[in-house]
Steps between C-alpha positions, in 0.01 A plus 500: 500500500488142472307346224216328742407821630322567159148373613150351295303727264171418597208650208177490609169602280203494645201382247172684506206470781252272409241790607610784297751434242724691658907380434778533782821479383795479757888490416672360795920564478689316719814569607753396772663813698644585819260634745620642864337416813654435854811742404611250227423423120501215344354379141152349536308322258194673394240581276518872329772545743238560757480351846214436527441432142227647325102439586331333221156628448213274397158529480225135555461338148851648385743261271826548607805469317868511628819484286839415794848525317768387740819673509642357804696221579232345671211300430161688507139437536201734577197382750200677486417438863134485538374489158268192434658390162184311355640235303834680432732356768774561220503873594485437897912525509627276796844367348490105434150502580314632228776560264881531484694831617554758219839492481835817434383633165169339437113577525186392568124632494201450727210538417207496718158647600371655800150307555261569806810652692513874613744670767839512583771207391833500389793321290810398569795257423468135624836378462768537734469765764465765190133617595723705809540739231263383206161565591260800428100519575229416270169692563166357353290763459079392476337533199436841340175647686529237820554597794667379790299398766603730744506917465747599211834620677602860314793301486707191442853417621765187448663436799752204459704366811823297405819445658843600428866339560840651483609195308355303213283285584601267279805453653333522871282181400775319281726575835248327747389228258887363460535557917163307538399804744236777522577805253561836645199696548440868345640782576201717483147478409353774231208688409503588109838403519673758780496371881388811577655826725545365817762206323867569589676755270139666315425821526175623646383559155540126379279238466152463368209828543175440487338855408167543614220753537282520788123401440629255215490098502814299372528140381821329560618202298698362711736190382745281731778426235723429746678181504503337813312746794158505598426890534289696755365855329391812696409857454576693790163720633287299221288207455469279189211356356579157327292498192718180268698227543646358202318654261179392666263754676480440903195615686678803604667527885690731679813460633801752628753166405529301193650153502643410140730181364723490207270464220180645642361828401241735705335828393434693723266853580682798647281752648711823519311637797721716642599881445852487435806318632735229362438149641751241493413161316695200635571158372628241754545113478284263718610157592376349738785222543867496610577517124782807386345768271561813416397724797511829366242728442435657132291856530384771291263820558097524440615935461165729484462788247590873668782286746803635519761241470654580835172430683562244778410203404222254630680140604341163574689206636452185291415192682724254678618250233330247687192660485234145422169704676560793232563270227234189573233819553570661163520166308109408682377824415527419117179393324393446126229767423298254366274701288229460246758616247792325697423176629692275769463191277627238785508133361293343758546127383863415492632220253878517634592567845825585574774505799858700431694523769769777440831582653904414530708215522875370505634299236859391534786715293878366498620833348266724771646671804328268726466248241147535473251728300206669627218460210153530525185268374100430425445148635816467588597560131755715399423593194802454221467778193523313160686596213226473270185720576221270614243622322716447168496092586177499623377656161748300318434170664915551623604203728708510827467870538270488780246241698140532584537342813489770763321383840152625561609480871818453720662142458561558836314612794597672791454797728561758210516781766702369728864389538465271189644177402895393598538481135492832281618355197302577203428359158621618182233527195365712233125345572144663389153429615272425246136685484229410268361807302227687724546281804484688832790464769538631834893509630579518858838626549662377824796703644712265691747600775817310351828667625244810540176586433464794244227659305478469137311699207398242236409555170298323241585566100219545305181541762386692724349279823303546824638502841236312691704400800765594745604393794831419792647168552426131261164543289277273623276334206227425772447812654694791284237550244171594705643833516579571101395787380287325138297877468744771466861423569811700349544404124903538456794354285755516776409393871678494844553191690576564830780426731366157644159491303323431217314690212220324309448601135203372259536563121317378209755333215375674208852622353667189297873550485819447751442746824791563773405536797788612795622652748542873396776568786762464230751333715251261549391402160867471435521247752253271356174620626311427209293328224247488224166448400411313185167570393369316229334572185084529485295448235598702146691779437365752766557287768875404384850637509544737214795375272878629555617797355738484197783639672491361868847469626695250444671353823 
């Protein structure tokens, strides 16, 4: 075996509860191995040698402590996708962001608390296309003797969707970079790992089972770690009531289909209602533009105590790819619960307001099969990764590492939705937007309909945000925000833009640090579809960046 397959050793201990006392300790071994799926093996990189890797379990007002050893031959961060990081951007884990890659042989340790946060997140790498593999769930538990707002399931259930390739996806992206093309899509899409018994080559027994027992309620955690496909979820001969997004309570809906993005999480209520039977659970892509993905369907079984195995079992057919009405009806239904106990704190007066358009472009390549490269942009700014993190020489006071010059709005205007301008070129920067501490900011992301139009799930590092708006075709300043939602709208990290639309997000800057915000279609953010926050310092020490660590890597 060659020596890269030897993977991380990640250590994580988990310090008390603020509530009880009470000490967690976790011991996370990583290790690279070959796993089969598809009728091949190949070595992965993972975490425990699990694929997934393991959940982390967390309760509100836990510190959190995690040791990563890397043993492979390449760079490694961690991202703990969702979690606020007060004032310890540090720990957040983006490579050349908020600190350098830990590199073959090294370490590094975050450290972080869980504050005002409870529900279902999870971690994974954010460097390269490593989170394929490296990624695991992280459940927030409330506080000891609070209880959710909804009736307590008899049980609770990760269910993390991914994707898998025959090849390494390393050398799928390094392939299409150097060709200035798209990348090959998946091969399959996964549930806890397996595509399920209805792939080619499984056995009826493989695959994911859900065992149930009639009369009893089930929450699913359910995670889209997959890299570049939005994902449709159904439970064949069930309904699902939508209780979290995020690790934010929703006013709870029902729904027989869940739309969820890379990056997004949703729990989920399962009422086994039925006598007996095994029901087939199917996850499908949806993509509403000519774009290639990864068609397939993953499945697994919802199987009922006292079922025989053999018992015929209960199919659903998952909708049409193209499905918009399912997915535009699922993504309205969403609503904070906006609660005495859990507000919808909406800034209402808005010191920075904000216009991102997002999509592709064509910058010219002499070594590229058709001598150009298709890259994407914010702004028409593809952004450039630095070699130093940017947090590091923001801290430091580094020069020439990055620019605070990122436009507020388009430097040029045109009819973002429709055939665009002759001239696709984009420019080439590593460029933040400065915030004052504790200003207020409300984002409209513009989709734009260059070469195609395409949906894209954006997420913001370090916040959480409100979705006020949504809409089809150019946002119009004028008109657009009579119908925001400023009472209750869906309180999320990650957020669709759709094909040809806009989202509108508010947030409140209270978080100083560096904060990423991208595309989290992986292809994407490798393209360029990126940038970065720079909040500023407030007033003393609890409203300023914590100092670094002693032994942040070195780049």
């Amino acid at each position: 075996m060659e020596s890269w397959l030897r993977t991380l050793v990640l250590v994580a201990c988990l310090l008390p509860a603020l509530v009880d006392g009470r000490t967690r300790h976790y011991k996370f071994n990583v290790v690279s191995k070959n796993m089969t799926r598809l009728c091949s093996t190949k070595p992965i990189v993972t975490v425990n040698g699990k694929f997934p890797g393991p959940t982390l379990y967390v309760r509100e007002g836990d510190n959190v402590i995690v040791k990563v050893v890397n043993h492979v031959k390449y760079n490694v961060t961690v991202h703990w996708h969702g979690v606020r990081q007060l004032r310890t951007g540090w720990y957040d884990g983006p490579a050349y962001i908020t600190q350098c890659p830990i590199q073959p042989g090294q370490n590094f340790v975050y450290k972080f608390t869980i504050t005002g946060q409870r529900g279902t997140l999870f971690w994974h790498a954010h460097i390269l296309w490593l989170r394929v593999t490296i990624h695991g769930a992280i459940v927030i538990l409330p506080k000891l003797h609070v209880p959710y707002p909804f009736p307590t399931p008899d049980k609770e259930v990760v269910v993390v969707l991914g994707e898998w390739w025959k090849s390494d996806t390393e050398l799928v992206i390094n392939q299409a970079m150097s060709a200035g093309l798209p990348p090959n899509v998946s091969d399959a899409h996964t549930i806890n790992g397996h595509p399920g018994p209805m792939s080619a080559c499984a056995s009826p027994q493989d695959g994911f089972k859900l065992q149930v027992e009639s009369g009893k309620t089930y929450m699913l955690r359910i995670i889209n770690a997959a890299l570049n496909d939005e994902l449709f979820f159904k439970v064949a001969g069930h309904n699902l009531t939508v209780v979290e997004v995020d690790a934010v309570y929703t006013k709870p809906f029902t729904t027989d289909t869940v739309l969820i993005t890379p990056g997004q999480t949703t729990n989920v209520l399962l009422y086994a209602d039925k006598s007996a039977g095994r029901y087939l659970v199917t996850v499908s892509p949806f993509m509403d533009s000519p774009i290639p993905v990864d068609n397939l369907t993953a499945t697994a079984t919802v199987h009922y105590t006292n079922t025989l195995s053999t018992t015929a079992l209960t199919t659903i057919t998952p909708p049409p790819q193209n499905a918009t009405p399912v997915a535009s009806n699922f993504i309205d239904s969403l609503r904070s619960l906006n609660s005495k106990e859990f507000p919808a704190n909406v800034p209402l007066k808005i010191d920075h307001s904000l216009l991102f358009t997002i999509g592709v472009g064509v910058n010219p390549c002499p070594t590229c099969v058709n001598g150009s490269r298709v890259l994407a942009d914010m702004n028409n700014v593809t952004f450039v990764m630095p070699t130093t993190a940017i947090l590091q020489a923001h801290y430091y006071n580094i020069s020439g590492v990055f620019t605070d010059d990122f436009p507020a709005n388009p430097e040029i205007v045109f009819n973002y939705t429709g055939s665009g301008p002759n001239n696709m070129q984009t420019m080439n920067g590593t460029r933040v937007y400065r915030l004052p501490y504790n200003s207020t900011v409300q984002l409209v992301l513009q989709g734009t309909g260059i070469i195609a139009p395409e949906s894209h799930p954006i997420h913001l590092h370090g916040y959480n945000f409100f979705a006020v708006g949504r809409g089809l075709g150019n946002f119009d300043p004028k008109t657009s925000p009579s119908k925001f939602n400023l009472v209750d709208p869906v309180e999320r990290n990650t957020i669709g833009v759709p094909a040809a639309g806009w989202t509108a997000i508010r947030f409140r800057a209270d978080n100083p640090g560096v904060w990423f915000m991208h595309c989290h279609l992986e292809v994407h953010t490798t393209w360029g579809l990126k940038m970065a926050f720079l909040v500023e310092n407030g007033k003393g020490p609890n409203e300023s960046l914590i100092p670094p660590p002693k032994d942040l890597p070195a780049c």
